[in-house]
C-alpha positions as CSV (number, residue, x, y, z in Angstrom):
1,X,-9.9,99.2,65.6
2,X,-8.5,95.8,64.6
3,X,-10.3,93.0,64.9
4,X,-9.3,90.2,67.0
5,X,-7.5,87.8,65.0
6,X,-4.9,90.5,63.9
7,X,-4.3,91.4,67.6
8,X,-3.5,87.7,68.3
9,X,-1.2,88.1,65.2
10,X,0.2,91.3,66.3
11,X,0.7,89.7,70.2
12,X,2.2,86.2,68.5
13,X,4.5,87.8,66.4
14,X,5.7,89.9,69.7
15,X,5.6,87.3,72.3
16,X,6.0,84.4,70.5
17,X,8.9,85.2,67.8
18,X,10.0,88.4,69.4
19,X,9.5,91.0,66.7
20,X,9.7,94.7,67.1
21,X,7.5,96.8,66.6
22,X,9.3,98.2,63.4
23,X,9.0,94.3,62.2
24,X,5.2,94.1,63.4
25,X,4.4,97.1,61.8
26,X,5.9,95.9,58.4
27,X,4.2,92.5,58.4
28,X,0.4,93.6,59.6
29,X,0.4,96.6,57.6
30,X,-0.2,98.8,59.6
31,X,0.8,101.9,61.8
32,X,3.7,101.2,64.1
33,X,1.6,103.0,66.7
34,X,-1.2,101.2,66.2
35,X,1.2,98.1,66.2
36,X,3.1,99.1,69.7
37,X,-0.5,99.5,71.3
38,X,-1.4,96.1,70.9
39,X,2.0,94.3,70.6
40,X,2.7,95.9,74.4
41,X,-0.8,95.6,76.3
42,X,-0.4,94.0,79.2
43,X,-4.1,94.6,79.9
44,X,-6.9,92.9,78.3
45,X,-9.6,93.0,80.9
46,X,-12.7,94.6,79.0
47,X,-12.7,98.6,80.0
48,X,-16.1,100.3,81.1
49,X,-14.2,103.8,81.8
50,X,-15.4,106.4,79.4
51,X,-12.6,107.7,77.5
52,X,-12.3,111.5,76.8
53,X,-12.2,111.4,72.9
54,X,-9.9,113.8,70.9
55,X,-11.3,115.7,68.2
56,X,-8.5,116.8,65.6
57,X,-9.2,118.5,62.6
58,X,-9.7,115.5,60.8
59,X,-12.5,113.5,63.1
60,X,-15.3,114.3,61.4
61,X,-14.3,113.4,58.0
62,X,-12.0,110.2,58.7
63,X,-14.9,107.9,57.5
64,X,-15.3,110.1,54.2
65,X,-11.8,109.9,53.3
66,X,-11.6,105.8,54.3
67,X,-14.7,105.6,52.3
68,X,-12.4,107.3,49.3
69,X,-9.5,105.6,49.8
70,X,-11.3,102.3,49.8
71,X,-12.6,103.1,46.3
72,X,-9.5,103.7,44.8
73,X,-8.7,100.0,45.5
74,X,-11.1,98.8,42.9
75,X,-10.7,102.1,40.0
76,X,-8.0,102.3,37.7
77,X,-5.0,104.3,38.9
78,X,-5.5,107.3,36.5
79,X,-9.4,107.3,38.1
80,X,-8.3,107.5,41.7
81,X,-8.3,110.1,44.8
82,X,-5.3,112.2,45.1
83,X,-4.0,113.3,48.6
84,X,-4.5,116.9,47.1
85,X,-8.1,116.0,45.3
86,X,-9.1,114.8,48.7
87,X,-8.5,118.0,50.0
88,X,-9.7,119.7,47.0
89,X,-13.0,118.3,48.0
90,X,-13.3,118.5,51.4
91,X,-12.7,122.3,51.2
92,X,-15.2,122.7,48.3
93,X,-17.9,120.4,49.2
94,X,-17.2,120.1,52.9
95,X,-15.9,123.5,54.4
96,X,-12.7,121.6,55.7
97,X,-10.6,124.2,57.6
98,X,-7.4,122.0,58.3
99,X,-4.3,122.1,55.8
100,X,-2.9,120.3,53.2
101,X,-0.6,118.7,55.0
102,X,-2.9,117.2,57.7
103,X,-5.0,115.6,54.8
104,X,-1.8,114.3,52.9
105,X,-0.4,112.7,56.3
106,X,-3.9,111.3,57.2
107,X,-4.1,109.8,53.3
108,X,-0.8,108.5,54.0
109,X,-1.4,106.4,56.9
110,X,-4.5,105.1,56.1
111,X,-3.5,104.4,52.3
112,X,-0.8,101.5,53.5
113,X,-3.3,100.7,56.4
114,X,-6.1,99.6,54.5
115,X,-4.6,98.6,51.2
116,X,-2.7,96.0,53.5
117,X,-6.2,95.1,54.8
118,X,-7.4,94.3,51.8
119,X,-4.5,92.4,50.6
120,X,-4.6,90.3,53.2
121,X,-8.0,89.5,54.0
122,X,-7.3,86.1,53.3
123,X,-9.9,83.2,53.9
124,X,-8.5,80.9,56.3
125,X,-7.4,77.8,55.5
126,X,-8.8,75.3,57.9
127,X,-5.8,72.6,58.4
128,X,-6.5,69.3,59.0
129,X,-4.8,66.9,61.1
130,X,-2.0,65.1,60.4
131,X,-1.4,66.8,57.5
132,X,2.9,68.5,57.7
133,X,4.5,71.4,55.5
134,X,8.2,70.9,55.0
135,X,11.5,73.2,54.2
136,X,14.8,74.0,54.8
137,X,16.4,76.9,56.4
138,X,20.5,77.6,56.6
139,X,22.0,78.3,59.8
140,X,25.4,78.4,60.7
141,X,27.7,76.4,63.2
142,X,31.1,76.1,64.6
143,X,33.1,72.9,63.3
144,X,36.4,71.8,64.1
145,X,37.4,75.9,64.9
146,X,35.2,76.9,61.7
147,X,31.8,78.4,61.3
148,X,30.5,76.5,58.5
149,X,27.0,76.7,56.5
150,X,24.3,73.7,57.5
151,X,21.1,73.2,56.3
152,X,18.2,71.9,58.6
153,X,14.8,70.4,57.0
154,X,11.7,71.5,59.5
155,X,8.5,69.2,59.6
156,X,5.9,71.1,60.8
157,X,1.9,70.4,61.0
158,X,0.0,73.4,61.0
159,X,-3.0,72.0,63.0
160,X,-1.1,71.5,66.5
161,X,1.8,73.8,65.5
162,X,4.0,71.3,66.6
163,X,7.3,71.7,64.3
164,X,10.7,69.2,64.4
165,X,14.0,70.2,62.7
166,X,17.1,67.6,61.4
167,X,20.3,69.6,60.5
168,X,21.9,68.2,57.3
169,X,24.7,69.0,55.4
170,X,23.0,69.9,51.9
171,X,19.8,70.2,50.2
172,X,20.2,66.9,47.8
173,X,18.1,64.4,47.6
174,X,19.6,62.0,49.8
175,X,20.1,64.3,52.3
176,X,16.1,65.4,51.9
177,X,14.7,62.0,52.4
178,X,17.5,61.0,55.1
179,X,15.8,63.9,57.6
180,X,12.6,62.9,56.6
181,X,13.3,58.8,57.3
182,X,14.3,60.2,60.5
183,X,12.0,62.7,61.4
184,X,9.1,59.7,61.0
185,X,10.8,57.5,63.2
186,X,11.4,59.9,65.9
187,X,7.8,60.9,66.1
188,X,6.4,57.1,65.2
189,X,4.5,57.8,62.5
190,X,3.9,59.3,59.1
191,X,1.5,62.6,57.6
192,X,-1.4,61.6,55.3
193,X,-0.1,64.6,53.0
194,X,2.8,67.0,53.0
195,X,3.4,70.4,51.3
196,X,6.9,70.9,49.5
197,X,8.5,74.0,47.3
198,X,9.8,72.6,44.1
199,X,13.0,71.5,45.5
200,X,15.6,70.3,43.0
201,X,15.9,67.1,45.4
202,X,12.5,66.0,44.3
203,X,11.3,68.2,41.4
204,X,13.2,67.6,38.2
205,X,10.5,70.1,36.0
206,X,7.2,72.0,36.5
207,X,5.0,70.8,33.7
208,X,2.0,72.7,32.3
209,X,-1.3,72.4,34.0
210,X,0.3,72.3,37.6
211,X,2.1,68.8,37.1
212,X,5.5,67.9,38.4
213,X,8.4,65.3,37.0
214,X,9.6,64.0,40.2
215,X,12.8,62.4,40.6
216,X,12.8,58.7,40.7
217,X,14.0,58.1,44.3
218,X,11.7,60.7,45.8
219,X,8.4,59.0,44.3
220,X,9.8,55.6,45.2
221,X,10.2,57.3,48.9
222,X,6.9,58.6,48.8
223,X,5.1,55.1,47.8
224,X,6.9,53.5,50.4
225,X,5.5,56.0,53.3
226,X,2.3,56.4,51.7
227,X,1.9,59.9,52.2
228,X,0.6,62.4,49.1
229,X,3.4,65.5,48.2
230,X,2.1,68.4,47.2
231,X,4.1,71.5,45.9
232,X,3.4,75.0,45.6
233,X,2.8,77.1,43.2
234,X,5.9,78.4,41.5
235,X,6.8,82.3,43.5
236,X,3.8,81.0,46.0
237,X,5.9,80.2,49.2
238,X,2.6,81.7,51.2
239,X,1.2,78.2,50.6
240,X,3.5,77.1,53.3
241,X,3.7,79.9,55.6
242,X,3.5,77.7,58.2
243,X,6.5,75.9,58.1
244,X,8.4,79.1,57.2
245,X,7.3,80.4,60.2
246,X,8.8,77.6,62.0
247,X,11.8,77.7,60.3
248,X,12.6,81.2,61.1
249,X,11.9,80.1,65.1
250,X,13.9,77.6,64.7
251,X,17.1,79.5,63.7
252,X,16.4,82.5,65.9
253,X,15.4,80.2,69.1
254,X,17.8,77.4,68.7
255,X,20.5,77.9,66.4
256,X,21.4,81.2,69.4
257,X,24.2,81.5,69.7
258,X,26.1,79.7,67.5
259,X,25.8,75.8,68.3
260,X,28.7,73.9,68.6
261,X,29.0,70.4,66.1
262,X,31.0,67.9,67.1
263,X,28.8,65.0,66.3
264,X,26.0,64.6,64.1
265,X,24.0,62.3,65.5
266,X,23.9,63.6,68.5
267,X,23.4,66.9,67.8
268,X,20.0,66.2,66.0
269,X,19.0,64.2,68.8
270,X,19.3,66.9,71.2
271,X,17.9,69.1,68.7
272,X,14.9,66.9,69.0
273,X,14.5,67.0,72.4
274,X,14.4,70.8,72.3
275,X,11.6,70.3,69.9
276,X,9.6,68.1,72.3
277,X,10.5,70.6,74.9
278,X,8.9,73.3,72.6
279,X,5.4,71.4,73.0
280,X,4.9,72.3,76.6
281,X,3.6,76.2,75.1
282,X,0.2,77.2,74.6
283,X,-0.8,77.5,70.9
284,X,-0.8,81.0,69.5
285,X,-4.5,80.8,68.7
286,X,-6.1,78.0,70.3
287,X,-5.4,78.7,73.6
288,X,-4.7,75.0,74.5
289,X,-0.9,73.0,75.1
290,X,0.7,72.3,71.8
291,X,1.5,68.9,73.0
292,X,-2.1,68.0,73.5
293,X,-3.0,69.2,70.5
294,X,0.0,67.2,68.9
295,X,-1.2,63.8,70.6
296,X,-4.7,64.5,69.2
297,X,-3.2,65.1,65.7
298,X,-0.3,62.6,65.9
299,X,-3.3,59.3,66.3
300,X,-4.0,60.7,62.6
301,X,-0.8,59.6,61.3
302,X,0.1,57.3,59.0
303,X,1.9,54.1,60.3
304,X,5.3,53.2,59.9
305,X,6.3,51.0,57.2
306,X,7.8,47.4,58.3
307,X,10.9,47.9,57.2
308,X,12.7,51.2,56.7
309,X,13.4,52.9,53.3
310,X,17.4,52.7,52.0
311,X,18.1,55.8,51.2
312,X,20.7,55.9,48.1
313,X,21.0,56.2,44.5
314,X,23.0,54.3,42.5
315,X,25.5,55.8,39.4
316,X,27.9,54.4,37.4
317,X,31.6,55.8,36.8
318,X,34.8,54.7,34.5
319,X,38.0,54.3,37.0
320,X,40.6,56.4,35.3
321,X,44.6,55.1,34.6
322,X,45.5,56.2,38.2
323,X,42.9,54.1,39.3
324,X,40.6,56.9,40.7
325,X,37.3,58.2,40.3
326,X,35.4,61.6,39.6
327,X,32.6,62.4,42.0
328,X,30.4,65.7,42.6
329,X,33.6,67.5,41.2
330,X,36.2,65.6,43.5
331,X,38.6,63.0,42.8
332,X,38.8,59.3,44.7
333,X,41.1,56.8,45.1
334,X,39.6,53.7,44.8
335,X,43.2,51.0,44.9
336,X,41.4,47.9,44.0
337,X,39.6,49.0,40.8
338,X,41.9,48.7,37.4
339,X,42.0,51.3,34.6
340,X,39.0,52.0,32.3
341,X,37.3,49.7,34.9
342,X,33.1,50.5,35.1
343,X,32.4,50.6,38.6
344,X,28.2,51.1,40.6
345,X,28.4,54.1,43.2
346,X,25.9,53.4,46.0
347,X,25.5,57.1,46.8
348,X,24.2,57.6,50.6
349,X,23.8,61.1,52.1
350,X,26.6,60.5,54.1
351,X,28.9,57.5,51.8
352,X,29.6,56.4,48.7
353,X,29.7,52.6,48.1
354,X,32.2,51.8,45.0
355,X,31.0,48.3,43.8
356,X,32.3,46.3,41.1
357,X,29.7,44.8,38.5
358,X,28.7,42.1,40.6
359,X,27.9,44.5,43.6
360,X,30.7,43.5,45.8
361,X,31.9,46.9,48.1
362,X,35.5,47.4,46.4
363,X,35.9,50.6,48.7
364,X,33.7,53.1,51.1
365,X,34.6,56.7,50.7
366,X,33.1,59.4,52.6
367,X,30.5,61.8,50.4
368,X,32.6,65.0,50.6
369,X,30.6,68.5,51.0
370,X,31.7,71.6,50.3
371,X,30.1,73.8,52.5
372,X,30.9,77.1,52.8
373,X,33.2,78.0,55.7
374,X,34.8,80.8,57.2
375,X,37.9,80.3,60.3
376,X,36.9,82.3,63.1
377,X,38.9,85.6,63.0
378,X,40.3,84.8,66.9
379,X,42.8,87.9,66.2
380,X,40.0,90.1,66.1
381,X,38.3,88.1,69.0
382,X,41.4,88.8,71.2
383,X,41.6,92.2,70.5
384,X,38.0,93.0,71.6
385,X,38.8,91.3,74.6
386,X,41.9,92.8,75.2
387,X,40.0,96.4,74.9
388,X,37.1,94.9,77.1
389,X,38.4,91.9,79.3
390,X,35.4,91.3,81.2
391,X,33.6,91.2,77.8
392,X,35.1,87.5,77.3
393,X,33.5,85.3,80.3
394,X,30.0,86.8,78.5
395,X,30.8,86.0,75.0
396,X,29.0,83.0,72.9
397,X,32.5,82.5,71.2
398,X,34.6,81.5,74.8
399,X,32.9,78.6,74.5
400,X,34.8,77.8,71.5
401,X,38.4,78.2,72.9
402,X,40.4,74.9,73.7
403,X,39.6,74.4,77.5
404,X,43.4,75.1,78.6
405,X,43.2,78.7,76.8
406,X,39.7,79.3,78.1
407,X,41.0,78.5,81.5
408,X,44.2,80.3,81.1
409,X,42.4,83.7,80.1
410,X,39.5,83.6,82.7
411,X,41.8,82.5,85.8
412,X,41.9,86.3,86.7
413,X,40.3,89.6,86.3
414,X,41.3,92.5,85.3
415,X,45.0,93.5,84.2
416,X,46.3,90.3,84.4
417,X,43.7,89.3,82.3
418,X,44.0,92.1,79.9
419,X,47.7,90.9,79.8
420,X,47.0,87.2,79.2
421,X,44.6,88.1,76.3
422,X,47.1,90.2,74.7
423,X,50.2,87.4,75.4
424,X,47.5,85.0,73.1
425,X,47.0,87.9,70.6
426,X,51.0,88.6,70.1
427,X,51.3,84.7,69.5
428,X,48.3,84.9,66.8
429,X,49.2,87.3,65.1
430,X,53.1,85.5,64.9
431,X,51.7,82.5,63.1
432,X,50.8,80.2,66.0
433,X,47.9,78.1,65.8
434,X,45.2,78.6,68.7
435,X,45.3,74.5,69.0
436,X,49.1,74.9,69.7
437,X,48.8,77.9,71.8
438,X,46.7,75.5,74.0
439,X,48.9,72.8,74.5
440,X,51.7,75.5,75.3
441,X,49.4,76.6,77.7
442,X,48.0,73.3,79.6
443,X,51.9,72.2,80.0
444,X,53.0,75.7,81.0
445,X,50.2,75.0,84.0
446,X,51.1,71.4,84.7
447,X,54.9,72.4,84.6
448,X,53.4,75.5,87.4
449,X,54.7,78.9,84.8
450,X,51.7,79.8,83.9
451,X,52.5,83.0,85.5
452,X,55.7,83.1,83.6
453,X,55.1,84.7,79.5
454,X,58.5,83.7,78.5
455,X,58.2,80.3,79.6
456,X,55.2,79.5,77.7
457,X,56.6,81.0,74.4
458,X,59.3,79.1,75.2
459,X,57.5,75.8,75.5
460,X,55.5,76.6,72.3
461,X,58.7,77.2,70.4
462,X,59.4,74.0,71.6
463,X,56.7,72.0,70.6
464,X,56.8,73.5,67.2
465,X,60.0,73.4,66.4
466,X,61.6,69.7,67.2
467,X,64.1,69.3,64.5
468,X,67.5,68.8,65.9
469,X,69.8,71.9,65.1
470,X,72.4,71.1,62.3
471,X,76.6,71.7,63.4
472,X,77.8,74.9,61.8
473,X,81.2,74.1,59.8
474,X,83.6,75.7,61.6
475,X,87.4,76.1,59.5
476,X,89.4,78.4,61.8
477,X,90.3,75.6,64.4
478,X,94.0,74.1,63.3
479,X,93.7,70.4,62.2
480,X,96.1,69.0,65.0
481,X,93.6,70.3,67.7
482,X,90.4,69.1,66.0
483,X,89.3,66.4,69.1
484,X,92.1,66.9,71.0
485,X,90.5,66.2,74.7
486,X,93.1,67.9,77.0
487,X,93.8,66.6,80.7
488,X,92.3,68.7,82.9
489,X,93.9,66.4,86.3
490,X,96.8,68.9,85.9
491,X,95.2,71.6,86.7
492,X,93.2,70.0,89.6
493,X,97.1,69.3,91.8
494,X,97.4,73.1,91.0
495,X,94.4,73.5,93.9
496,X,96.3,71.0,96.1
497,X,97.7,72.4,99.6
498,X,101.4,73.5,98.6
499,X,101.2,72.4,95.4
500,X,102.6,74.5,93.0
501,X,104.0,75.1,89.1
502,X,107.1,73.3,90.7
503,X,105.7,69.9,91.1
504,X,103.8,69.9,88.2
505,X,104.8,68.0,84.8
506,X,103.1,69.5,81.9
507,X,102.5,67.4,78.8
């Protein structure tokens, strides 16, 4: 039987971040039975009905054998119990009448079971308030038609489990302490201590005895909010489980389905506000409302500083003979600099400020990143929908279709659907942009052919092809007719009442 802290484990990790059993079983250690008995009990009520107990084969010598097993957990491997020693014994010394294969399945069970226990029997740290974990996690989003790599810092503070994400573009350092800046204003105050990996951003080298060579802009970061970092051990991420935890809900809970980026700012603001959201749950163990707990820990914090910390570095770079400058890899104009000039970069997580030697701003250039990116594969898209047309008014990835296109393809059901989605497939796959294909679309509606296939390629030929056609040299016209406009009034009194070839004088 497990004690009671592991079921609470076993029912957070199923109720709380939605693990199978497969997963539960995995994590725990333990049976996947055993796990799917707890992990699905929906009745807790203490039982006074007296079970009828089964008694295999191997009953009355279970406590033996988890007696054995537990010893080979503290002999040397080439001293321990066998699964066919074990039922060596139990024959010889115990008149065992099972098989071999029962014993070997039992060992096998409990082996993983209890080695698991004992690896884990971990005292328990008791976390004090107002003390945070931090790390980042990688999620993906779609920008501008592309789903492109972001990373997202997670606060989280292990007493209250209250936990508050920032979505970034990178891992630097300016990008570290910019989610950080942030994440202190937004909940008005700062922890006494937080726990860090080594991360480049503020690690620059792990020194014997435990010390650390921090970077210059973290330390001056750190004595300006006061609080104390502390890293883990190197390969020792379990010193932070917390905020791993929290940055594996994160993604699964909030970054599902794919989140749409358009702007920044406001995207971590509303990510915020899911986060406050979040509080209104009961804590996993202490059977109480996170947010309580989280206004009896957030009194603890730190206060804010007076004024806020800059967040930037500053580097130095030569303007080459083109008047340009080299960057992270990149190359920048910079117009008002001369050749071989030596020119201050004011780096910012989301800028760079070229000044000249007497720190005037000779130009502002936006920090480029280059995060990995992949165009969505609409073709493919389309042709699922095409096979399954109902399929598209359920998919995360409508939402990412121009509005005209998204409109156009869910107007109606069925075939005519089917045949829309294929119309935008055929123009896909011919080289037309989706962006295009929309604008084809929303004037083929305003113009009322919606209805009408050839009209709207014919309006997207249009709109991507407006160069004038040239005049084709023509040679086999005779020179004396070249422009000759002939008078066409003659043939109009050939119409007249009576008229006739008789009254007519031909040029």
């Amino acid at each position: 039987m497990l004690a009671m802290a592991q079921v609470q484990y076993i029912k957070h990790l199923r109720d709380r971040e939605d693990k199978s059993i497969a997963e539960i079983s995995q994590t725990v250690g333990i049976d996947w039975r055993t796990a799917k008995k707890y992990a699905d009990r929906e009745d807790w009520s203490i039982s006074q009905k007296r079970s009828k107990k089964r008694r295999p084969v191997m009953g009355p010598f279970a406590e033996m054998v988890d007696a054995w097993l537990l010893d080979n957990l503290r002999l040397p491997k080439k001293n321990r119990h066998t699964a066919k020693r074990i039922y060596d014994r139990l024959v010889a010394e115990h008149n065992f009448t099972g098989a071999e294969r029962t014993v070997r399945e039992y060992v096998a069970k409990r082996k993983s079971s209890l080695h698991a226990q004992e690896q884990e029997r971990f005292v328990k740290l008791a976390h004090p308030e107002a003390e945070a974990q931090a790390d980042f996690g990688t999620t993906v989003v779609v920008e501008n038609g592309k789903l492109k790599e972001r990373k997202y810092l997670v606060l989280s503070f292990p007493f209250s489990n209250a936990g508050f994400p920032y979505l970034v573009p990178s891992e630097n350092a300016e990008c570290l302490l910019q989610a950080l800046k942030q994440l202190f204003e937004h909940i008005g105050g700062v922890p006494k201590k937080i726990w860090f990996d080594n991360l480049p951003a503020a690690v620059t080298k792990v020194l014997t005895g435990g010390e650390r060579q921090l970077t210059e802009i973290f330390e001056r970061f750190c004595l300006h909010y006061r609080f104390e970092p502390v890293f883990c051990n190197p390969g020792r991420g379990n010193e932070k489980g917390h905020v791993e935890n929290k940055v594996g809900f994160v993604r699964r809970n909030w970054f599902v389905p794919i989140p749409q980026l358009k702007d920044l700012e406001s995207f971590n603001a509303q990510l915020l506000k899911t986060a406050e959201e979040d509080l209104h749950r009961t804590h996993y163990e202490k059977d109480k409302e996170i947010a309580d707990l989280w206004a009896q820990e957030r009194e603890k914090l730190l206060a804010l500083p007076g004024a806020p910390f800059e967040v930037f570095r500053l580097l130095t770079a030569t303007v080459d003979k083109y008047s340009r400058i080299r960057f992270e890899g990149q190359t920048h104009d910079v117009p008002r600099a001369t050749p071989g000039q030596r020119v201050i970069l004011k780096v910012y997580w989301d800028k760079i400020q070229v000044q000249n030697q007497d720190y005037e701003t000779m130009a502002t250039l936006t920090r480029p990143y280059s995060n990995k990116e992949t165009p969505i594969d609409w073709v493919a898209h389309m042709e699922l929908f095409q096979r399954k047309p109902r399929a598209l008014e359920y998919s995360s990835f409508a939402a990412y279709l121009p509005l005209a296109v998204k409109e156009f393809l869910l107007e109606h059901e069925g075939a005519q659907r089917k045949q829309r989605i294929g119309l935008v497939s055929e123009l896909l796959k011919g080289g037309y942009l989706l962006e295009q294909i929309g604008m084809a679309v929303a004037a083929a509606v305003k113009d009322g052919i919606a209805h009408d296939a050839g009209g709207i390629r014919h309006l997207l030929y249009r709109q991507t092809h407006q160069h004038r056609l040239e005049e084709m040299p023509e040679s086999y016209t005779p020179a004396c007719l070249v422009g000759y406009a002939p008078d066409v009034s003659v043939y109009d009194r050939l119409t007249r009442k009576g008229g006739g070839f008789d009254d007519v004088k031909l040029a």
